[in-house]
C-alpha positions in Angstrom: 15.1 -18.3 3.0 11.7 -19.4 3.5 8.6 -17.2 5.2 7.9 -18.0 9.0 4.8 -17.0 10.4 5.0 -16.8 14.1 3.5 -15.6 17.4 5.8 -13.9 20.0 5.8 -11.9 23.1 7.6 -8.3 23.5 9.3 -6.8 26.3 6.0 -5.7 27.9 4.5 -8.7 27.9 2.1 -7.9 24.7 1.4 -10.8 22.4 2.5 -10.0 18.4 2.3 -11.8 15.3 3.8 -11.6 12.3 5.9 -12.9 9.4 9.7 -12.6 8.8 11.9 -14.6 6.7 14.5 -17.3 8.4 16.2 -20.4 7.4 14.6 -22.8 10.1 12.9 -22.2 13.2 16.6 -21.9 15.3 17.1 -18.8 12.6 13.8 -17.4 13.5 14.5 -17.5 17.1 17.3 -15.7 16.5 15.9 -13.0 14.5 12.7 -12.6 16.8 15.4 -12.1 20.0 17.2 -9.1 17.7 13.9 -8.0 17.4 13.0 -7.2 20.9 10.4 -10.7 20.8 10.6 -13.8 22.6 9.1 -16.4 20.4 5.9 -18.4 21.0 5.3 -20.5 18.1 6.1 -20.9 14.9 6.0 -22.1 11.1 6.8 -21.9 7.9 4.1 -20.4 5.7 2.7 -22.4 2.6 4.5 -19.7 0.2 7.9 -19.1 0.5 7.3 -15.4 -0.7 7.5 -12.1 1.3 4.0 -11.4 2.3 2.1 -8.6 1.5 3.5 -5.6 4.2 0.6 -3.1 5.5 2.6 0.1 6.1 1.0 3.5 6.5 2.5 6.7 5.2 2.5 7.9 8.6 4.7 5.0 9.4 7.1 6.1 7.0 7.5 9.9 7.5 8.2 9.0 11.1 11.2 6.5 9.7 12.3 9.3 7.8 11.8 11.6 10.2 13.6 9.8 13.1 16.1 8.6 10.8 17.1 11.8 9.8 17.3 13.2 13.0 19.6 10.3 14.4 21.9 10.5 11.2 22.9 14.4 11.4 23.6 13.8 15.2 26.0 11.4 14.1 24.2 8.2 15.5 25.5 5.0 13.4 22.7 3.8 11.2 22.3 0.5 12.8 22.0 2.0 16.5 19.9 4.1 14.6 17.4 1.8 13.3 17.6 -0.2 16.5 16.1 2.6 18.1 13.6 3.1 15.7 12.7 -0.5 15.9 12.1 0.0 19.4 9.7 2.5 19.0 7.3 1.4 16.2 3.9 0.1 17.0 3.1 -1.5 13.7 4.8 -5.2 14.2 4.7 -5.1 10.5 7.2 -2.4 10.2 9.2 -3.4 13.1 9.7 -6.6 11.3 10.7 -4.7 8.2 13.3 -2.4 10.0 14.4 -5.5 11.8 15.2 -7.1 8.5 16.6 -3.6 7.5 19.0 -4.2 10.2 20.1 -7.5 9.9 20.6 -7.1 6.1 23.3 -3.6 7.1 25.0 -6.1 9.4 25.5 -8.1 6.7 27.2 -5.9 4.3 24.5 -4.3 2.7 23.7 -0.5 2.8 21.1 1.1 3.2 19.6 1.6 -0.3 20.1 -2.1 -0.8 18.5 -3.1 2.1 15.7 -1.2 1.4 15.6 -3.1 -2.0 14.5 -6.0 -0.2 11.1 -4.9 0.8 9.7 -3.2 -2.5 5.9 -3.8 -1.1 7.0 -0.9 1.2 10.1 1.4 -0.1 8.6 2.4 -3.8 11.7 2.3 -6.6 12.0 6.6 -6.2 12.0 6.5 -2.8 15.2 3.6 -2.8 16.6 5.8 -5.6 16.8 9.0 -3.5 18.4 7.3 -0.4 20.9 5.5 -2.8 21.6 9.2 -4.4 22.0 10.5 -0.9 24.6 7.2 0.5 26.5 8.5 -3.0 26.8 12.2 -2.9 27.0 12.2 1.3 23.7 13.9 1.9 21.8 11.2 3.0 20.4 13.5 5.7 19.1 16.4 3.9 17.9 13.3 1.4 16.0 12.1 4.2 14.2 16.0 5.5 13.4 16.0 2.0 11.4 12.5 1.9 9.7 13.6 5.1 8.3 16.8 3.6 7.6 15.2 0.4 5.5 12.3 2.5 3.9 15.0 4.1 2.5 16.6 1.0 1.5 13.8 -0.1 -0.6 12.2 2.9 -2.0 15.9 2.5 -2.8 15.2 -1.4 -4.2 12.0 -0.8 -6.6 13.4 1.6 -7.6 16.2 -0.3 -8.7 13.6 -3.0 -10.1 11.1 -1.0 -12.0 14.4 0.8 -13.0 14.9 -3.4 -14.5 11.5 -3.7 -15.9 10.8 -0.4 -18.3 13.7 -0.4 -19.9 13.6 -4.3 -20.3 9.5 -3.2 -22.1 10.3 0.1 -24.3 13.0 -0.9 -25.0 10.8 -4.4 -26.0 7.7 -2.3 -28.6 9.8 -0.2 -29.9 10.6 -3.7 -29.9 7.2 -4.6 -31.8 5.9 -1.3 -34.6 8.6 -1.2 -35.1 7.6 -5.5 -35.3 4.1 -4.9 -37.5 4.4 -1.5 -39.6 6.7 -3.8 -39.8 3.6 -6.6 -39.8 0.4 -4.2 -42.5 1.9 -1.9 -44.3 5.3 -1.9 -45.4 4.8 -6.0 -46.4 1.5 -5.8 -48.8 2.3 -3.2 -50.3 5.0 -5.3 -50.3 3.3 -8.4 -53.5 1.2 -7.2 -55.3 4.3 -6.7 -54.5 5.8 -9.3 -55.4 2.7 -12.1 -59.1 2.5 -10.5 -59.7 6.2 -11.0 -60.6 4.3 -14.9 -59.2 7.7 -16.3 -56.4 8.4 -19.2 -53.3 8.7 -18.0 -50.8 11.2 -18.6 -47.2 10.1 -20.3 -45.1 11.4 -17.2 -47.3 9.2 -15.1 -46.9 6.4 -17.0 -43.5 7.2 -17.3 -42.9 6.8 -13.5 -45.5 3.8 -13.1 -43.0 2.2 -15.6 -39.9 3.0 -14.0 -41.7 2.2 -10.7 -42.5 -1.2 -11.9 -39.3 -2.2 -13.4 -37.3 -1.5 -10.2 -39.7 -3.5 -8.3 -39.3 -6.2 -10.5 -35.4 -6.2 -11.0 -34.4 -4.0 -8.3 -31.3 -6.5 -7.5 -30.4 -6.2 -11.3 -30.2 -2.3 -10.8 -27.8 -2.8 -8.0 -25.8 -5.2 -9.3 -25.2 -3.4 -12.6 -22.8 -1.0 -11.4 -20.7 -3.6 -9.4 -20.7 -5.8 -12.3 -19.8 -3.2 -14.9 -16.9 -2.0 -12.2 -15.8 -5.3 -12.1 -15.1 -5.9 -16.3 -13.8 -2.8 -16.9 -11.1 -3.2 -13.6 -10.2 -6.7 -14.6 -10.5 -5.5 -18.6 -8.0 -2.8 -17.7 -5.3 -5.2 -15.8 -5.0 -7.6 -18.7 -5.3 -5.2 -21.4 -2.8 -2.0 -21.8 -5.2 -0.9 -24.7 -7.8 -0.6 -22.0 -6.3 0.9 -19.3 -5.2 3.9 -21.6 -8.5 4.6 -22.7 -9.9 4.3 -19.5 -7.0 6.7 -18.2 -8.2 9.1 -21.3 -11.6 9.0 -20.2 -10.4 10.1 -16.4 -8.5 12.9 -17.7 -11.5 14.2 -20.3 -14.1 14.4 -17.5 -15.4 17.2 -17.0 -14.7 19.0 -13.5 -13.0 16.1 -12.2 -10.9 15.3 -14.9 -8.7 18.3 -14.7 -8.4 18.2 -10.5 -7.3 14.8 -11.5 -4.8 16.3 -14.1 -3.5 18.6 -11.4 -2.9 16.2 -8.7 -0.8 13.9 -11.2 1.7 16.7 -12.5 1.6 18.0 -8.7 3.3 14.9 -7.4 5.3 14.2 -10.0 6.8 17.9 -10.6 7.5 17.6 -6.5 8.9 14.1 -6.8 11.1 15.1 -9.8 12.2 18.4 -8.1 13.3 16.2 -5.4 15.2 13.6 -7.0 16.8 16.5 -9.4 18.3 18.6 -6.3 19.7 15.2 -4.7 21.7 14.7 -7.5 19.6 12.1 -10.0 20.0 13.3 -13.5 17.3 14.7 -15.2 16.8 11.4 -17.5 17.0 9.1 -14.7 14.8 11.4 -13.0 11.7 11.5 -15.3 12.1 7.9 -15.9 12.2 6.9 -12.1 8.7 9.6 -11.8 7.2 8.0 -14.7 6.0 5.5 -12.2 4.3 7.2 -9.4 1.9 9.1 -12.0 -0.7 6.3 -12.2 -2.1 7.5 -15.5 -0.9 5.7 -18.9 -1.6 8.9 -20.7 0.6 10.9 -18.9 3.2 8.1 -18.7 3.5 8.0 -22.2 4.0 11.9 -22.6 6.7 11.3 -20.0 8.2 9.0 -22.5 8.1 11.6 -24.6 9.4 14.3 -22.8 12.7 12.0 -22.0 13.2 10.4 -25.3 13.1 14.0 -26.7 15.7 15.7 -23.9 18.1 12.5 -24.2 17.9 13.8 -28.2 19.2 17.2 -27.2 16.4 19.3 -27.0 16.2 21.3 -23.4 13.5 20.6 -20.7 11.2 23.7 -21.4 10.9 23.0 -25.5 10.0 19.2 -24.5 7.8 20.0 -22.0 6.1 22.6 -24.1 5.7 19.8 -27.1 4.2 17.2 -25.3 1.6 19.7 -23.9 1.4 18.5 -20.4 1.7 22.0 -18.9 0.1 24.9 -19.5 1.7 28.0 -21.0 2.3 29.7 -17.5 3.8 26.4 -15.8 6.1 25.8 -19.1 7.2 29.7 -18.5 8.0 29.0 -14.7 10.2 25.8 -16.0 11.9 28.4 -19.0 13.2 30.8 -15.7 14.2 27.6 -13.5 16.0 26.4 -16.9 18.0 29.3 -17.5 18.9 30.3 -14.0 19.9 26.8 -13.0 17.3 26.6 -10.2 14.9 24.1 -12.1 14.1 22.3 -8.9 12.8 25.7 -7.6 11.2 25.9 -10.7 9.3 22.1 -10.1 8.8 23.2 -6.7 6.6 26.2 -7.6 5.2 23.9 -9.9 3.7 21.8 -7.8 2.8 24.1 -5.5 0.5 26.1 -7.6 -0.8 23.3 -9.0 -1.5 21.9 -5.2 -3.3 24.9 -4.6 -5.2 24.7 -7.7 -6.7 21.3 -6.4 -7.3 22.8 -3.3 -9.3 25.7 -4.9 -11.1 23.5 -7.5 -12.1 21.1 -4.6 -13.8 23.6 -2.6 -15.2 24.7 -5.9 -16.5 21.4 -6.5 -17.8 21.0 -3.7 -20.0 24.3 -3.3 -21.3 22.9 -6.9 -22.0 19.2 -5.8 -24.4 19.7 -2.9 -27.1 22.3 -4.4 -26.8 20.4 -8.0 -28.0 17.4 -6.2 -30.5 19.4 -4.5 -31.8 20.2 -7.8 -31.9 16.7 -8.8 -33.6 15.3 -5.8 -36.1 18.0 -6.2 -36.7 17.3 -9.9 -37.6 13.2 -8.7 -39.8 14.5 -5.9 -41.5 16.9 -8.5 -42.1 14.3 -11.1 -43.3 11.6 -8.3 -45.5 14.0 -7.3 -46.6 15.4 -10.1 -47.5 12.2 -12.1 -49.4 11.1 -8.6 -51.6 14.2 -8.0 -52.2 15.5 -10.9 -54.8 12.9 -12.0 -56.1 12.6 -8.6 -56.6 16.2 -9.4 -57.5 16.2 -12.4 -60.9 13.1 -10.9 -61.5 15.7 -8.1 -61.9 18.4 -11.1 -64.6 16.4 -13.2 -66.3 15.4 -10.0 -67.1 18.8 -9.1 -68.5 19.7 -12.2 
């Protein structure tokens, strides 16, 4: 199959575009009219590759969701998705649950279908509904995604919330310095040299720093972005990097451990997850290896599973590989030996969700006064290398 871009009209009349795969433009026609879309125009895109699919996390706890809902009522899954189709807004994702359908027509189940479009089912989230198709509970599978996807649009907003503020508050900092340097000190600096008087060091200092950013203010600016650059393009084409750079996340201080916490959150509630819908505890771990992001952690994952498929038990491993703390490893020691571990993961990740949370607002309180402080320390120095030798003339004139 090759990748059609096209331009079609719905049943309301609304113009969409989009990209599907088809064999020719008859195929395509075809597919738009199972779609719900009358097509307008058409043509095969220069790269025969599935394009890149922009789906929200919204988009799929309301597939799960919805899907759930129609399943335990006993709706067949391709009425199902039809409905579903119906309903979506994105054209994107109708698209991709219109090729979801055609695919189940075909023979295919649903796990396999998914396969098709791994730019917007992640490899855990195909393994729990194949899991579910196998043990019959592809339902309570699906209630389960949907929660999970909720705590995790939740997670991700808690950390964006932790990096949005720090940057806003930093780049007011950042303005007011550099408005200080590009403008206010320059025009005080010719005062200050025709007062013919020995300067002090701080005010020399500043006139210095002053000077330089005048001169290679663009430098400063593009420093960052440049040094941002390397290191993200150092860290794709080098492992070595990456896990160093991963390190250095973790061993920051403040944020390095909310980063810590966030990590082990998701993946003790993803593992918990795939462990009570019948996964094995192996497959488990390796499938949730993926969704931690962090090399460092990976590799203690690695760890952890090359160490239980050698016969020790899930607490001791844990407990080696030092990625919990003492009070989390006990928690996994009572799931262990009751048989509940998933309840065990689950409180897991719940205290350490609500350890974020608390370490957030903590952060938070800290960030805005500690800036304060530091915006008052430039606005002390700028004005204390500025008046003090207009003082210091105003002195000797009176005597």
């Amino acid at each position: 199959m090759a990748l059609y871009s096209y331009k079609a009209i719905d049943g309301n009349g609304k113009s969409v575009a989009g990209q599907v795969d088809a064999l020719n433009l008859v195929d395509l026609e075809l597919r738009l009219k199972r779609m719900g879309l009358d097509l307008v125009v058409g043509g095969q895109t220069k790269s025969g590759a599935v394009g890149m699919w922009h789906v929200k996390r919204q988009d799929l706890i309301n597939f799960c969701f919805q899907l759930e809902q129609m399943v335990s009522a006993g709706v067949p899954l391709v009425e199902g998705l039809t409905d579903l189709r119906d309903s979506l807004e994105n054209p994107r994702f109708r698209e991709v649950i219109g090729g979801l359908i055609e695919a189940i027509q075909g023979g295919q189940n649903l796990s396999g279908a998914l396969g098709n479009y791994p730019q917007v089912f992640e490899p855990v989230f195909r393994a729990l509904i194949k899991a579910g198709e196998d043990t019959g509970r592809l339902p309570e599978v699906l209630r389960s995604l949907t929660e999970n996807l909720k705590w995790e649009d939740e997670l991700a907003a808690q950390t964006k919330k932790m990096m949005m503020y720090p940057a806003f508050v930093g780049g007011v900092v950042l303005l007011v310095t550099l408005f200080l340097m590009l403008y206010l000190v320059p025009q005080m600096v010719g005062l200050i040299k025709t007062m013919g008087q020995t300067l002090p060091l701080h005010t020399r200092a500043l006139m210095a720093v002053s000077g330089f950013l005048v001169d290679y203010w663009w430098a400063v600016l593009a420093a960052p972005v440049a040094i941002w650059l390397g290191i993200k393009f150092a860290a794709r084409s080098n492992p070595r990097v990456r896990y160093q750079l991963d390190a250095f996340k973790l061993g920051l201080p403040v944020v390095g451990p909310i980063l810590r916490k966030i990590i082990l959150s998701r993946f003790a509630s993803i593992f918990a997850l795939m462990y009570s819908s019948g996964i094995t505890i192996l497959d488990a771990i390796k499938s949730s290896e993926e969704t931690t992001g962090n090399l460092v952690i990976q590799d203690g994952l690695q760890t952890v599973g090359q160490q239980i498929a050698e016969g020790k038990n899930v607490t001791a491993a844990f407990q080696e590989v030092g990625l919990f703390p003492p009070l989390v490893v006990r928690m996994l020691r009572v799931g262990e030996a009751t048989g509940a571990l998933d309840t065990a993961l689950l409180n897991v990740s719940y205290f350490y969700t609500r350890e974020v949370r608390e370490s957030i607002g903590r952060m938070q309180v800290m960030i805005e006064p500690a800036l304060t402080v530091v915006l008052g320390l430039i606005l002390g120095w700028v004005m204390l290398s500025v008046l003090g030798p207009i003082y210091d003339m105003i002195s000797k004139i009176k005597m």
